[in-house]
N, CA, C and O atoms as a GROMACS GRO file, in nm:
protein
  292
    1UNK      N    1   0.085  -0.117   0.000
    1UNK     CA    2   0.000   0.000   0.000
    1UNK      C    3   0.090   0.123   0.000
    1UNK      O    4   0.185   0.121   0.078
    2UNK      N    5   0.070   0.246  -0.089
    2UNK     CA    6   0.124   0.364  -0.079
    2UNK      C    7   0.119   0.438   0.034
    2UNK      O    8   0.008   0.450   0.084
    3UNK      N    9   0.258   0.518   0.116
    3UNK     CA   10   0.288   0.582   0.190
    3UNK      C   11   0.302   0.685   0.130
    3UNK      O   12   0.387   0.709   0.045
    4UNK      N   13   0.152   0.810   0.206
    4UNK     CA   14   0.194   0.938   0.148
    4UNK      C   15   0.217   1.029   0.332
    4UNK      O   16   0.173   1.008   0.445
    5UNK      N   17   0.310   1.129   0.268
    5UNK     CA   18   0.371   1.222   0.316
    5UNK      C   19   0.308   1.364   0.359
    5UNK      O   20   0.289   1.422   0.252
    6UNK      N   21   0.277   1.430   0.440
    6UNK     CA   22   0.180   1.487   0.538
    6UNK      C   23   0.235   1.609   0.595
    6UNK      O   24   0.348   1.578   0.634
    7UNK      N   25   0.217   1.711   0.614
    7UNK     CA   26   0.296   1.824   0.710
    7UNK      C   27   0.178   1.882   0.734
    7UNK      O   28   0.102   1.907   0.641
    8UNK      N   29   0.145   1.911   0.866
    8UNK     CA   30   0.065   2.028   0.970
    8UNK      C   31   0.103   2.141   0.960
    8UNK      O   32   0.220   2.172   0.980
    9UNK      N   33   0.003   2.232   0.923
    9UNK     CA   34   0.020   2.378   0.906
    9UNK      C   35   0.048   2.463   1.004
    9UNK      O   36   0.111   2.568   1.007
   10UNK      N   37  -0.053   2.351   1.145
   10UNK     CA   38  -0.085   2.397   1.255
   10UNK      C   39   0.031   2.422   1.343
   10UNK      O   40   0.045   2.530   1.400
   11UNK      N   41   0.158   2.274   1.364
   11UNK     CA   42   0.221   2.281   1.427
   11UNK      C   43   0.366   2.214   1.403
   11UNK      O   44   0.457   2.202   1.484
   12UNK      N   45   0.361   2.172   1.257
   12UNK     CA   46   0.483   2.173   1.149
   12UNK      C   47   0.512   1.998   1.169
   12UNK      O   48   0.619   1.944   1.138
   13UNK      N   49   0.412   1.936   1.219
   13UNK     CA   50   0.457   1.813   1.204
   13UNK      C   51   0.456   1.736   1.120
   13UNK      O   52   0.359   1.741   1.044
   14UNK      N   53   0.554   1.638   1.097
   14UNK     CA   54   0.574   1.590   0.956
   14UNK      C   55   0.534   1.439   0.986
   14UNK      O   56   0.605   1.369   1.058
   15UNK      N   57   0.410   1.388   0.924
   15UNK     CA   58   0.383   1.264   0.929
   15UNK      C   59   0.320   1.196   0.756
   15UNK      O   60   0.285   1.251   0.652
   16UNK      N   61   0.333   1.019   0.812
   16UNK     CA   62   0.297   0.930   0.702
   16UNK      C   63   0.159   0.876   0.740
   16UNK      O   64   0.117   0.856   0.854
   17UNK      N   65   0.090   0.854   0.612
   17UNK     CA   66  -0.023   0.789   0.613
   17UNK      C   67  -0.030   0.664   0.503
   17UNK      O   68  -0.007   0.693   0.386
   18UNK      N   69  -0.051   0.563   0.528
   18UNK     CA   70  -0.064   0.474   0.406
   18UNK      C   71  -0.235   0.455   0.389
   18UNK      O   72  -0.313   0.432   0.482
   19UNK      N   73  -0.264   0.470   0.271
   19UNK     CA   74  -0.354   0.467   0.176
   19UNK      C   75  -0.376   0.412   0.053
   19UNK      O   76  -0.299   0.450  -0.035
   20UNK      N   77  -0.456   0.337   0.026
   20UNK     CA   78  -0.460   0.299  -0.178
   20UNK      C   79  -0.452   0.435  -0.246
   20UNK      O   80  -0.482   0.549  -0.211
   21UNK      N   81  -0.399   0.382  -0.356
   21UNK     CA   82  -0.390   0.523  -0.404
   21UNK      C   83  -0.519   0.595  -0.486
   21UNK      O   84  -0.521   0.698  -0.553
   22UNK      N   85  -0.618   0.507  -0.457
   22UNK     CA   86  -0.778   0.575  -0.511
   22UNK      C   87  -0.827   0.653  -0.396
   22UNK      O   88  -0.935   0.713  -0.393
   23UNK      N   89  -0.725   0.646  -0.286
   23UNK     CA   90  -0.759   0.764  -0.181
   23UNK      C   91  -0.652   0.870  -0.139
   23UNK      O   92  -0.643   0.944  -0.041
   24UNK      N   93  -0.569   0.851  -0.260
   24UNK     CA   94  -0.442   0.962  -0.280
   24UNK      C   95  -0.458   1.095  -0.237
   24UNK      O   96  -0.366   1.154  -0.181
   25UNK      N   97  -0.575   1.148  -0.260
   25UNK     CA   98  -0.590   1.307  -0.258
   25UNK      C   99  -0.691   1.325  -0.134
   25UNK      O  100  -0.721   1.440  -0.101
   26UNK      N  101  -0.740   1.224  -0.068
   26UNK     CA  102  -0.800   1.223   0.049
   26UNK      C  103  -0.733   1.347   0.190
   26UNK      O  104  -0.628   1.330   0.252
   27UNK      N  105  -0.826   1.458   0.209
   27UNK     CA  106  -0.725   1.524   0.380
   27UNK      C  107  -0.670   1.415   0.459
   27UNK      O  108  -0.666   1.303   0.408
   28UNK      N  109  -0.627   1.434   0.578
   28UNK     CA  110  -0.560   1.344   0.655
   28UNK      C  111  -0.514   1.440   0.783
   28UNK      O  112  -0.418   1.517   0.774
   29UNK      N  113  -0.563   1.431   0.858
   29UNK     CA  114  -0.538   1.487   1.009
   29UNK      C  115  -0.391   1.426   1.097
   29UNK      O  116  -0.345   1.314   1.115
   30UNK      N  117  -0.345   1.584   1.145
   30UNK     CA  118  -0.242   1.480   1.174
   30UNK      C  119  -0.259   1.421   1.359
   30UNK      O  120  -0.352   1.410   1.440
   31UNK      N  121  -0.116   1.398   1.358
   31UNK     CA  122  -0.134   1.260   1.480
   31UNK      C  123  -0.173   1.396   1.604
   31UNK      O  124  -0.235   1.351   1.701
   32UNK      N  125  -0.154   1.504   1.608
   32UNK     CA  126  -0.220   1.576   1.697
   32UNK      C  127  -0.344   1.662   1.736
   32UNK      O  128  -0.379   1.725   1.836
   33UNK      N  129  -0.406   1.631   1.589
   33UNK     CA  130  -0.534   1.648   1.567
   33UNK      C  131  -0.581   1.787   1.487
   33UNK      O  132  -0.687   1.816   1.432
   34UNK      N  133  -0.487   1.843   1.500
   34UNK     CA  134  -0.493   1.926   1.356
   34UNK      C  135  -0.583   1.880   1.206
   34UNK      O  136  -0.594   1.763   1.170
   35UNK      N  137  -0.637   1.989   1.139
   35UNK     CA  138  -0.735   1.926   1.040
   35UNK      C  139  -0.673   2.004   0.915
   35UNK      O  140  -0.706   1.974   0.800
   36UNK      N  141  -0.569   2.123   0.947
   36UNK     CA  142  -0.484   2.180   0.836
   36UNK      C  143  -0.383   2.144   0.792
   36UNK      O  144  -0.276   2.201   0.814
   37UNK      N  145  -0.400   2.029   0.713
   37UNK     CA  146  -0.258   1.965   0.620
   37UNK      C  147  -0.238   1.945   0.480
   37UNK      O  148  -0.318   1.939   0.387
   38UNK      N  149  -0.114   1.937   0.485
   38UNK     CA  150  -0.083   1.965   0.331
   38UNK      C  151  -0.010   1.823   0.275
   38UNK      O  152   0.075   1.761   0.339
   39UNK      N  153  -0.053   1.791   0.165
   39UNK     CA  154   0.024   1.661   0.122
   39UNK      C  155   0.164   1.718   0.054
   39UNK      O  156   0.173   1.812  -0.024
   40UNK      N  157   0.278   1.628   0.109
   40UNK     CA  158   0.404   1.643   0.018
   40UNK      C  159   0.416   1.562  -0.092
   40UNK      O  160   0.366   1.452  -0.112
   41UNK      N  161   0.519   1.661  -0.191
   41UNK     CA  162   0.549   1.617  -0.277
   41UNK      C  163   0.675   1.505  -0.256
   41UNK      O  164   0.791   1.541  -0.273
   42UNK      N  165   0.650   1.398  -0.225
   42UNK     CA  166   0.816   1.260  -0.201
   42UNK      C  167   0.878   1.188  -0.332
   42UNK      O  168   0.827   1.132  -0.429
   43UNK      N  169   1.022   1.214  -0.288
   43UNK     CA  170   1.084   1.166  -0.440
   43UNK      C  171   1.109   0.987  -0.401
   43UNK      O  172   1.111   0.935  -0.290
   44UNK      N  173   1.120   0.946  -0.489
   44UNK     CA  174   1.171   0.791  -0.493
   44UNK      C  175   1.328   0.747  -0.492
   44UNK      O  176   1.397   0.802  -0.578
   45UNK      N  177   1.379   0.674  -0.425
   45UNK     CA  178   1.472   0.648  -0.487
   45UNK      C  179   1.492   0.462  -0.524
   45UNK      O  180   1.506   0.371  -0.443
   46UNK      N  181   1.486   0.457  -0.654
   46UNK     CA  182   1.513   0.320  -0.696
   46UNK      C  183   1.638   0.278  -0.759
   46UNK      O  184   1.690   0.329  -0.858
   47UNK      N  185   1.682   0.175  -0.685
   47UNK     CA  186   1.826   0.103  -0.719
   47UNK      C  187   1.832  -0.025  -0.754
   47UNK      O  188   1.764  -0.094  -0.678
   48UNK      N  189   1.886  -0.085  -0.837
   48UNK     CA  190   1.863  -0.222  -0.863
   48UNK      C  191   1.973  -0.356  -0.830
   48UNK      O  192   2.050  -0.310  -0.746
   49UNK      N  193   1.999  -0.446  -0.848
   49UNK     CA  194   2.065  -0.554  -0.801
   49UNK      C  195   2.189  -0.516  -0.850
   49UNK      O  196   2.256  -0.619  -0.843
   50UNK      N  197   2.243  -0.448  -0.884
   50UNK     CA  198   2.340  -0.428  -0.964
   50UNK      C  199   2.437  -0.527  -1.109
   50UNK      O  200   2.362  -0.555  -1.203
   51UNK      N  201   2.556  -0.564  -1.122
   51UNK     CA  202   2.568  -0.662  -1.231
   51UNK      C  203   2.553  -0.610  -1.297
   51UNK      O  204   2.462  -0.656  -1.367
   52UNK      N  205   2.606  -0.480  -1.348
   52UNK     CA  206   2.671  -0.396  -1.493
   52UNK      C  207   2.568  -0.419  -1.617
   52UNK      O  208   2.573  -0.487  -1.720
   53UNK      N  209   2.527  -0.381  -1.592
   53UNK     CA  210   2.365  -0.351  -1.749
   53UNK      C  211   2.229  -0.334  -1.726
   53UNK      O  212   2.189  -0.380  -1.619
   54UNK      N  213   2.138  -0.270  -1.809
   54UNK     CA  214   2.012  -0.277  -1.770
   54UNK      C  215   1.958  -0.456  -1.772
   54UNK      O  216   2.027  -0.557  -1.760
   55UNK      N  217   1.772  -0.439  -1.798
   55UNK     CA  218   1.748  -0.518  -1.708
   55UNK      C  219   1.800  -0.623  -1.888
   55UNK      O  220   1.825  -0.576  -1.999
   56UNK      N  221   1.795  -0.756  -1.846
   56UNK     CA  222   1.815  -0.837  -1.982
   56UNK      C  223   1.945  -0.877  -1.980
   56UNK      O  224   1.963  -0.976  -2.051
   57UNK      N  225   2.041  -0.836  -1.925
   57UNK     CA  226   2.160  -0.884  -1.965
   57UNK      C  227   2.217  -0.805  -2.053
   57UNK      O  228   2.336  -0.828  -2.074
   58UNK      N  229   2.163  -0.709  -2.117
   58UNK     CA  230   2.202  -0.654  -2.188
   58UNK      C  231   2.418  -0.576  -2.174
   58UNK      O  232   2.458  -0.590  -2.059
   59UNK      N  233   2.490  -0.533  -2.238
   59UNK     CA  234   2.606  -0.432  -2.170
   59UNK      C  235   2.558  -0.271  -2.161
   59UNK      O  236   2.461  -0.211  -2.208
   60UNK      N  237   2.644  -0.242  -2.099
   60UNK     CA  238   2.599  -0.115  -2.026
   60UNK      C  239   2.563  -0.030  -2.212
   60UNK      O  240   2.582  -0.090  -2.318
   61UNK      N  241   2.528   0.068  -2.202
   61UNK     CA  242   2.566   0.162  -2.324
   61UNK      C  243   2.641   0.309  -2.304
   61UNK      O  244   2.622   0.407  -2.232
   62UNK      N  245   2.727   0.275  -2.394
   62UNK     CA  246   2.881   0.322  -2.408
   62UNK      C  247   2.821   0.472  -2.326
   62UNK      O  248   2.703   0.505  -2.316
   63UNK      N  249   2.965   0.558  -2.266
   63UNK     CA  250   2.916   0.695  -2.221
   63UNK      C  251   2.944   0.801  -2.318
   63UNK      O  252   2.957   0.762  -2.434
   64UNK      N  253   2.955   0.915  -2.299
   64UNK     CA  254   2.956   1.031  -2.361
   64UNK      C  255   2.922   1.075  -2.471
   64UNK      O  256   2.949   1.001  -2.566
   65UNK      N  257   2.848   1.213  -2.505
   65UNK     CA  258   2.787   1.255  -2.600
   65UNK      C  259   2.617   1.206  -2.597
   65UNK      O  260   2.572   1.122  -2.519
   66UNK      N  261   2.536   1.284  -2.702
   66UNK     CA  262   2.436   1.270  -2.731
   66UNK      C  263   2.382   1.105  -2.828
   66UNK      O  264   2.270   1.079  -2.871
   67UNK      N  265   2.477   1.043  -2.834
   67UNK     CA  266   2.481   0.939  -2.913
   67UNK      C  267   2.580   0.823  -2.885
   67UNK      O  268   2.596   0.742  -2.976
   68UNK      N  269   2.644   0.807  -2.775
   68UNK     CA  270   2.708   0.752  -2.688
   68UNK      C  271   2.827   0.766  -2.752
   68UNK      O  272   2.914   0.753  -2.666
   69UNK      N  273   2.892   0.792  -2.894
   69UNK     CA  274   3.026   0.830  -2.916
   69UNK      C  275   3.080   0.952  -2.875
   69UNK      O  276   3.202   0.954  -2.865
   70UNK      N  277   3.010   1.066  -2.845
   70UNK     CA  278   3.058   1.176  -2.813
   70UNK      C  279   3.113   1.273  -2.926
   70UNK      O  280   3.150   1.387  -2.898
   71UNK      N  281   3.117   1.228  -3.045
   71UNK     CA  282   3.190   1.304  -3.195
   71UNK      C  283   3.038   1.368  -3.226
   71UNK      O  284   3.044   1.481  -3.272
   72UNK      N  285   2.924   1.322  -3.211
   72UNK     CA  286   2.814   1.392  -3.344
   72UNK      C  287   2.745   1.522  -3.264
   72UNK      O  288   2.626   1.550  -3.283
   73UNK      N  289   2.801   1.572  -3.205
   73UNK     CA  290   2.704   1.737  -3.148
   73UNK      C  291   2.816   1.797  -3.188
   73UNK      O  292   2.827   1.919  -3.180
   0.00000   0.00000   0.00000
């Protein structure tokens, strides 16, 4: 279930609520009973198993430039 991110206007507290996300945009009171809150915006961070390539096996693709040789800009 999605964990969304919460701050009180009232008294700056920063809390989580988990919810489906068909109740994403739902208010949410916080844990001190405040009824003025604001949903945050939370970034992700995703990392994967590592083993040098995307997913497939594929090899990495080469670095630099707009075209991975770095000669065509």
């Amino acid at each position: 279930m999605p964990r969304y991110e919460f701050r009180c206007r009232a008294c700056g507290d920063t809390f989580e609520v988990n919810r489906p996300m068909a109740r994403a945009g739902d208010p949410a009171s916080c844990p001190q009973g405040h009824a003025d809150t604001v949903k945050l915006l939370s970034t992700v961070a995703v990392t994967g198993r590592g083993g040098g390539g995307p997913v497939g096996g594929a090899p990495p693709a080469p670095a630099g430039g707009c075209c991975g040789g770095g000669g065509c800009c």
